[in-house]
N, C-alpha and C positions, 0 to 999 in steps of 0.2 A: 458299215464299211469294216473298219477295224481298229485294236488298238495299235496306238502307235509308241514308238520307243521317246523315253525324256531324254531331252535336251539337261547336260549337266554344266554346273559349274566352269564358266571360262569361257565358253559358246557364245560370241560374239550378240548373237539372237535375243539372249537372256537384256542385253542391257540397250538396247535399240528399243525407243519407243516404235509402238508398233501403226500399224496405218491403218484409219476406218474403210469398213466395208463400204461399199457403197453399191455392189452388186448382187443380188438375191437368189441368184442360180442355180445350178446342177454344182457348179465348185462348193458353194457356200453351203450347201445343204450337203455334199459330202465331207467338211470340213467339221460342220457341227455334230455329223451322225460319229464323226471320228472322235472328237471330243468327248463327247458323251460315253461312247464305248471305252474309252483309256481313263474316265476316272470311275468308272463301275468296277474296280478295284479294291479288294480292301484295305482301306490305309490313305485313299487318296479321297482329300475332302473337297478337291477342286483342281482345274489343269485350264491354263490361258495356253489360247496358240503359240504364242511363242516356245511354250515348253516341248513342243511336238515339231519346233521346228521351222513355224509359217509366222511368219511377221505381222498379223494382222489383227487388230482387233476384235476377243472375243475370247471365251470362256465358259468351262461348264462347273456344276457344282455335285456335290454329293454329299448332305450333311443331315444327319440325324432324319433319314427317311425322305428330305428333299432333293429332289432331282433337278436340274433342269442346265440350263445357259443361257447365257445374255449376250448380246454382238454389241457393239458400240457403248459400252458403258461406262457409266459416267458417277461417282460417289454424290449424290446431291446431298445428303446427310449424314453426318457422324455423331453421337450425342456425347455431352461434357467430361460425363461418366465415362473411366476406362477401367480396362482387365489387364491384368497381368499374368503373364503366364508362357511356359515353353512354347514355342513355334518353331514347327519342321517344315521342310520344301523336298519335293519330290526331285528336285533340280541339283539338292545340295544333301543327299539320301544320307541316312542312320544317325543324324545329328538335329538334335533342337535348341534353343538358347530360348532365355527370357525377353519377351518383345512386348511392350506396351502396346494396345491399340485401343482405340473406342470402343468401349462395351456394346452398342448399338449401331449398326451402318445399314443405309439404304443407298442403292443403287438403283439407276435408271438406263433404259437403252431402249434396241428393239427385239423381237424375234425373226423368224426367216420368212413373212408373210411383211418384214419392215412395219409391225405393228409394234406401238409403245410396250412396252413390261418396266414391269417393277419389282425388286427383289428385295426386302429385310430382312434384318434379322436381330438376333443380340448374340452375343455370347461367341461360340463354334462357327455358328453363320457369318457373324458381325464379322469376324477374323479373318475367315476365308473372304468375303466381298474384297475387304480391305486387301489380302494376301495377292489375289487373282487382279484387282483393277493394277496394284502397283507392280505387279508383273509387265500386264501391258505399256504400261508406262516406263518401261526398263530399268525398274527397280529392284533389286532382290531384296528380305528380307533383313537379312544380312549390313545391307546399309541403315538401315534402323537401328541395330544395338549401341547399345552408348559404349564409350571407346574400349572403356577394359574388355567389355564382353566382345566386343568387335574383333578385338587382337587375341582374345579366346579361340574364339569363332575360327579367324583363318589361321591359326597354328590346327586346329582341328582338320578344316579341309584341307590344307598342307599334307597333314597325313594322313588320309581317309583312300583306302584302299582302292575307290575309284579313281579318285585325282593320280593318286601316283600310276596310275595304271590307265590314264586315258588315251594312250596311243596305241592299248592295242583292243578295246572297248567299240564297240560295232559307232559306224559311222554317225554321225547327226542328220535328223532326218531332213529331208530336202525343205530348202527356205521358202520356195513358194508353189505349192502343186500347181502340175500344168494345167494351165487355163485360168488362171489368178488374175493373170496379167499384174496390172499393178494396185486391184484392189477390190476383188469380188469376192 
C-alpha cells in the first residue's frame, strides 16, 4: 500500500489502548502491508498502528535485518536482566532519553492467516517489542523515565520544533480506515 505519516506527540491515538483485531480481511491485510512499508525506513526499528493513526492492535518491526509484525500481541516474557540506554520514538522525533527495559522480551500473537507467532529478542529487539506492545497499550515511552528525566523530557518536547509547530504540520492520519468497522 503505502507509507503512511506518524502520529505525534499530543494525538489523542497515542495514549488510547488500542482494540484487538478480530478480523482477518482485505482491511487487515492492508493495514499490515501499510505498516510494514512506513517502518522500511531508516531509522525506524518498529511503528504500532496507533502511530499511523488506527487504534488497533498490531505492529511491525525492523531490527538489525529482521522484518516482520505481529497483530495481537501480548509480552509473555521479559528476563531479570535489563539494558540501559537512550530511547527515541518516531512519535516524539529528534529526541532520546535514558529508558531501562529488560534486556531479553518475547512476545506472542498471531499473523494475518490468525496463525500463532512468536517474536524474541535481546538487546535492540528486546527494546523495540517492549517500545511497540507499550505503544498499543497507550503508553509512551516517555512515561517510563524516572521523574527528573521525565521533566527533561517534556521541557524538550515543549520546544521541539514540531510541537511548537503542530497546527500547521499535515493532518493526523484517519483513526480507523474505512472498513474497520470496530475491529478488523
Amino acid at each position: 500500500m503505502s507509507k503512511r505519516p506518524i502520529v505525534y506527540f499530543g494525538d489523542p491515538v497515542l495514549v488510547t489502548p488500542t482494540a484487538p483485531i478480530t478480523s482477518f480481511g482485505r482491511h487487515t491485510e492492508a493495514l499490515i502491508r501499510d505498516l510494514l512499508d512506513t517502518v522500511d525506513d531508516p531509522g525506524h526499528a518498529g511503528v504500532a498502528a496507533n502511530q499511523i493513526g488506527v487504534g488497533l492492535r498490531a505492529f511491525s518491526y525492523n531490527v538489525e535485518g529482521r522484518i516482520g509484525y505481529v497483530i495481537n500481541p501480548e509480552i509473555v516474557e521479559l528476563s531479570d536482566d535489563v539494558q540501559d540506554g537512550d530511547e527515541g520514538c518516531l512519535s516524539v522525533p529528534d529526541l532520546g532519553f535514558p529508558t531501562r527495559r529488560a534486556l531479553r522480551a518475547t512476545v506472542t500473537g498471531v499473523d494475518l492467516r490468525n496463525e500463532p507467532v512468536t517474536v524474541s529478542g535481546e538487546g535492540l529487539m528486546a527494546r523495540c517489542l517492549q517500545h511497540e506492545v507499550d505503544h498499543l497499550d497507550g503508553m509512551l515511552y516517555l512515561d517510563r523515565l524516572d521523574r527528573d528525566t521525565r521533566r527533561t523530557a517534556m521541557r524538550a518536547v515543549r520546544q521541539a520544533p514540531w510541537f511548537l509547530n503542530r497546527g500547521t504540520a499535515p493532518p493526523a492520519a484517519q483513526r480507523l480506515p474505512s472498513g474497520f468497522g470496530g475491529g478488523s
